[in-house]
C-alpha positions as CSV (number, residue, x, y, z in Angstrom):
1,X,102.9,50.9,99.3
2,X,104.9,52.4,96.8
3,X,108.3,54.2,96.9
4,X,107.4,57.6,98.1
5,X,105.2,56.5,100.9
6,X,107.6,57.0,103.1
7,X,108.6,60.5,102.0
8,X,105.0,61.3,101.9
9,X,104.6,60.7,105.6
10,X,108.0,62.5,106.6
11,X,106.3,65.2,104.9
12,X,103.1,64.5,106.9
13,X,101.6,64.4,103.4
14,X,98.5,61.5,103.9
15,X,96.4,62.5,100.2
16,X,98.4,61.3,97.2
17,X,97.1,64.0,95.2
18,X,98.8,66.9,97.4
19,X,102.4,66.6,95.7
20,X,102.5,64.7,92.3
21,X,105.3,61.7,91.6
22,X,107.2,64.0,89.5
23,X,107.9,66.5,92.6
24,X,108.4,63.6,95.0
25,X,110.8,62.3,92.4
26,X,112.7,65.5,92.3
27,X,112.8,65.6,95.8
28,X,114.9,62.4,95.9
29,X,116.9,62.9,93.2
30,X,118.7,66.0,92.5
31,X,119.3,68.2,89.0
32,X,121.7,66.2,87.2
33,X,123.2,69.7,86.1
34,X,123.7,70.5,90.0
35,X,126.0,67.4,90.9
36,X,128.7,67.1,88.8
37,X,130.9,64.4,90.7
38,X,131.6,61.0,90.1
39,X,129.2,58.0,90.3
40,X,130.7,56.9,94.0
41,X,130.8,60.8,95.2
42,X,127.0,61.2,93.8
43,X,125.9,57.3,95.2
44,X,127.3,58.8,98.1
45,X,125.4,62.3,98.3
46,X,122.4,60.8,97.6
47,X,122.4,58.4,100.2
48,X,123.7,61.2,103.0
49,X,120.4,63.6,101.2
50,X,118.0,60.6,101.8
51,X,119.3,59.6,105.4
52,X,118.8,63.2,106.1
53,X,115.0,63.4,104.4
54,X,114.8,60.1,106.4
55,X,115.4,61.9,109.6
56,X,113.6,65.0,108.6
57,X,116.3,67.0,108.7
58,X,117.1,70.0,106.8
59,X,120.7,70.2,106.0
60,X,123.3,67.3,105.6
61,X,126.9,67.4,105.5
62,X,128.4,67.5,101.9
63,X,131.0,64.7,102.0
64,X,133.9,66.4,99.7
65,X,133.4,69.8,100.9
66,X,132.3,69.7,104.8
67,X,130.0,72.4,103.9
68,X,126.3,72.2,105.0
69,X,123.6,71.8,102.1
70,X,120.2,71.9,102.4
71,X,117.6,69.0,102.0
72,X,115.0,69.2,99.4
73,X,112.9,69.5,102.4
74,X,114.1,73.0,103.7
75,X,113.1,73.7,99.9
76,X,110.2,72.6,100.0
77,X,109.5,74.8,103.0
78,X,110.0,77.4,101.4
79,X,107.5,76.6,98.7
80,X,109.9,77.9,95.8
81,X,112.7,78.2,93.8
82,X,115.3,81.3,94.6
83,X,116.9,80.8,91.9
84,X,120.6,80.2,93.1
85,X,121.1,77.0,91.5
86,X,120.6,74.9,94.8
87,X,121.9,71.0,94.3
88,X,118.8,69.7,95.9
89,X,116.1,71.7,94.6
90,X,112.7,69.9,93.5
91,X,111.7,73.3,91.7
92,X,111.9,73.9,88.0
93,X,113.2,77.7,88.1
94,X,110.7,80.4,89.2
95,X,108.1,77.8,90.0
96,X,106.0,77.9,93.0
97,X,104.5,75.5,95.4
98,X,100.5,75.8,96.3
């Protein structure tokens, strides 16, 4: 089992091959460029992002702001990037999911 099995399942992904490592990766680990905090207040948004991916939910509350942000996972719903500089976004710009 490795590290993303369990992200794979939340996403009711079972083939290996249907998302590569480097998506799951971005998935758990937002755009350095999109969280400019420091290391506590990001330790502390990543673990609220992965309880929420955890629970398969799509938004989580932001911890300094109150403010709802989205999961990676209402992302990848959509399938791609809109372009509005989303923390949590596992798209490179303009890119789209198949």
């Amino acid at each position: 089992m490795d590290r993303h099995d369990w992200l794979r399942e939340r996403l009711g992904l079972m083939d290996h091959d249907q998302l590569d490592v480097s998506l799951l990766e971005r998935v758990l680990l937002p755009n350095v460029d999109r969280l400019t905090c420091t290391d506590e207040e990001k330790a502390e948004i990543l673990k609220r992002h992965e309880e929420a991916l955890r629970r398969g939910s799509k938004t989580y509350i932001d911890p300094q702001t109150s403010f709802h942000v989205f999961t990676a996972l209402s992302h990848l719903e959509r399938g791609y990037c809109c372009e509005n500089g989303c923390r949590h976004c596992p798209f490179v710009e303009g890119q789209r999911h198949r």
